[in-house]
N, C-alpha and C positions, 0 to 999 in steps of 0.2 A: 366205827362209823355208826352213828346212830339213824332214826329211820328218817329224821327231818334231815340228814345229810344225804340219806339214800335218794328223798326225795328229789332233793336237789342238785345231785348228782348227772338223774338221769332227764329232772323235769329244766332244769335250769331256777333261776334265784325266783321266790315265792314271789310273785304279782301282789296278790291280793290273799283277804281271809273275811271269814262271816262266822262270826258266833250267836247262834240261832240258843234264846233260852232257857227251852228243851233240851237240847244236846247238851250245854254248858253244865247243867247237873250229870251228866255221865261224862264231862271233860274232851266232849269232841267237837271241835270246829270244823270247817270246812276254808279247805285252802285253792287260790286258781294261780296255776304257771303261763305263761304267757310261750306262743312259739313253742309249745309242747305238744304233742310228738315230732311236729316237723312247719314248717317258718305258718306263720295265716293262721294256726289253728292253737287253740287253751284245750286245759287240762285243768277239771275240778276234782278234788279228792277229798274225802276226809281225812281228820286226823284225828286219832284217840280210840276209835274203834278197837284198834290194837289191843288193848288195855284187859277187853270185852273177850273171855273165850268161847269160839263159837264151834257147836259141834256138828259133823257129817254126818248122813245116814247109816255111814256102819261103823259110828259110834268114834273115830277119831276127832279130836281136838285139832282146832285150827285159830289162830291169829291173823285178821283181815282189814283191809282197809279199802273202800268201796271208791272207784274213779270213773269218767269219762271225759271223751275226749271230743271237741264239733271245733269248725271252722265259725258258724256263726255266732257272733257277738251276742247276739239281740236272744239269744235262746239262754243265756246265762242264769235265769229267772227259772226257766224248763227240767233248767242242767241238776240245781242246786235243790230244786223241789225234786226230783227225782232220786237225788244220791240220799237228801232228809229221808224220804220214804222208805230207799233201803235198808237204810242205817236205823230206823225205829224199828223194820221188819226183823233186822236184825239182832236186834237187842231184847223185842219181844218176844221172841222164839227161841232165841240163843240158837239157831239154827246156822249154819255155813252156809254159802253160796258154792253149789258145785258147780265148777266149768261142765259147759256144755248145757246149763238151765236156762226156762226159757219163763218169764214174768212177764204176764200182761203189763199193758202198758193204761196208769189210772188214765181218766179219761183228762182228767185236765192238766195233762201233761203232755205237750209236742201234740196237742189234738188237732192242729192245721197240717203236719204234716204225715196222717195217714198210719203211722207206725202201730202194730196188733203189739207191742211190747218189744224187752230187752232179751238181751243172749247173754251171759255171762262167758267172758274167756279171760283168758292172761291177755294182758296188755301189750297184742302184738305187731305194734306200729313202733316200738318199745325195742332198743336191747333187749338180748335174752336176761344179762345180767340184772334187770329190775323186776325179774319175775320171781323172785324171793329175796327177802330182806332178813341179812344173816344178823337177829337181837344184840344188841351192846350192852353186854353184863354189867356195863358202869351206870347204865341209865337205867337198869334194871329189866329191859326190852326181855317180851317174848323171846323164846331162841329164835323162831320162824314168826315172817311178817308175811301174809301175802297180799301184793295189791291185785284185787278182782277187778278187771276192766268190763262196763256193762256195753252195749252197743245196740242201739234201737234198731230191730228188723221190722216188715213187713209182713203183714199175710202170709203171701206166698213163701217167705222166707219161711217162716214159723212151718208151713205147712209140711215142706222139703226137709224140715229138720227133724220133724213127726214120722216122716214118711221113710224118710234115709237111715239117717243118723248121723249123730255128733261128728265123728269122723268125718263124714262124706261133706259135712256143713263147712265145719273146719280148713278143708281142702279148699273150697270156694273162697272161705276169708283170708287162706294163708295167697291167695293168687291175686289179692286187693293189692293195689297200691296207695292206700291214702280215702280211697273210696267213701268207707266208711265214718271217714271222720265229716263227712257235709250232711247234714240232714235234711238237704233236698235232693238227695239225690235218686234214680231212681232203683226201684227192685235185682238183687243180685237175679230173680229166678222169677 
């Protein structure tokens, strides 16, 4: 199985796609599933990131592909300027996104709804099974794909995750039901 069937797999059949100019020269578009994670809500991802090896702070190699997930429509503009953002931070750093990081959020992104920036976790609204994409030697694929799920907190989130840690943050989002996926919603904390 390759990663476009991974995708499809766990997102259901490709909605939509946006090939932004800039990307097109490193071969990455962005794709949206419909009804992904669960019925009312999309799912934007990239695709080609993969391609890109991107390294940890203590020094291991990762293959990535950058997603999020909201119930509202109208933020799809928010969504898509967001994932380009990471996906160029990406590529200029060559740096990974380690689960459990936490990135301001620019200002002119989701700036009506209050959010200090994103969380990076596994995609866990998700089967476990999509939280690694085992490479298809036929299509050449990294051995490992992972999709980095980002998720816009608040302040006080940010703060509790400062103050805690990852873990203890964690705990709170594994106790969501869905929560996470509306961006009007209000403060876990």
């Amino acid at each position: 199985m390759n990663y476009i069937e991974h995708l499809e797999k766990h997102c259901g059949e490709i909605t939509g796609s946006l090939e932004l100019e800039d990307m097109m020269q490193e071969n990455i578009q962005f794709l949206k599933f419909e009804n992904a994670p669960i019925n009312e809500t999309y799912t934007a991802t990239s695709l080609g990131l993969l391609w890109h090896s991107l390294q940890f702070e203590d020094g291991r190699f990762a293959h990535q592909e950058v997603m999020m997930s909201v119930k509202q429509l109208e933020a799809e503009e928010d969504v898509i300027e967001l994932l380009w953002r990471l996906t160029t931070h990406a590529l200029e750093t060559g740096q990974a996104f380690e689960l459990g990081e936490f990135y301001s959020m620019p200002e002119t992104v989701f700036g009506q709804y209050g959010f200090a920036g994103v969380y990076v976790t596994a995609p866990v609204y998700f089967d476990k099974s999509f939280f690694i994409h085992h490479g298809d030697a036929e299509y050449d694929e990294p051995e490992h794909v992972l999709p980095v799920w980002f998720v816009p907190i608040f302040e006080s989130e940010a703060d509790y995750l400062e103050q805690h840690s990852v873990d203890a943050f964690d705990e709170i989002i594994d106790a969501t039901e869905g929560e996470l996926l509306d961006i009007t919603r209000k403060p876990l904390i």
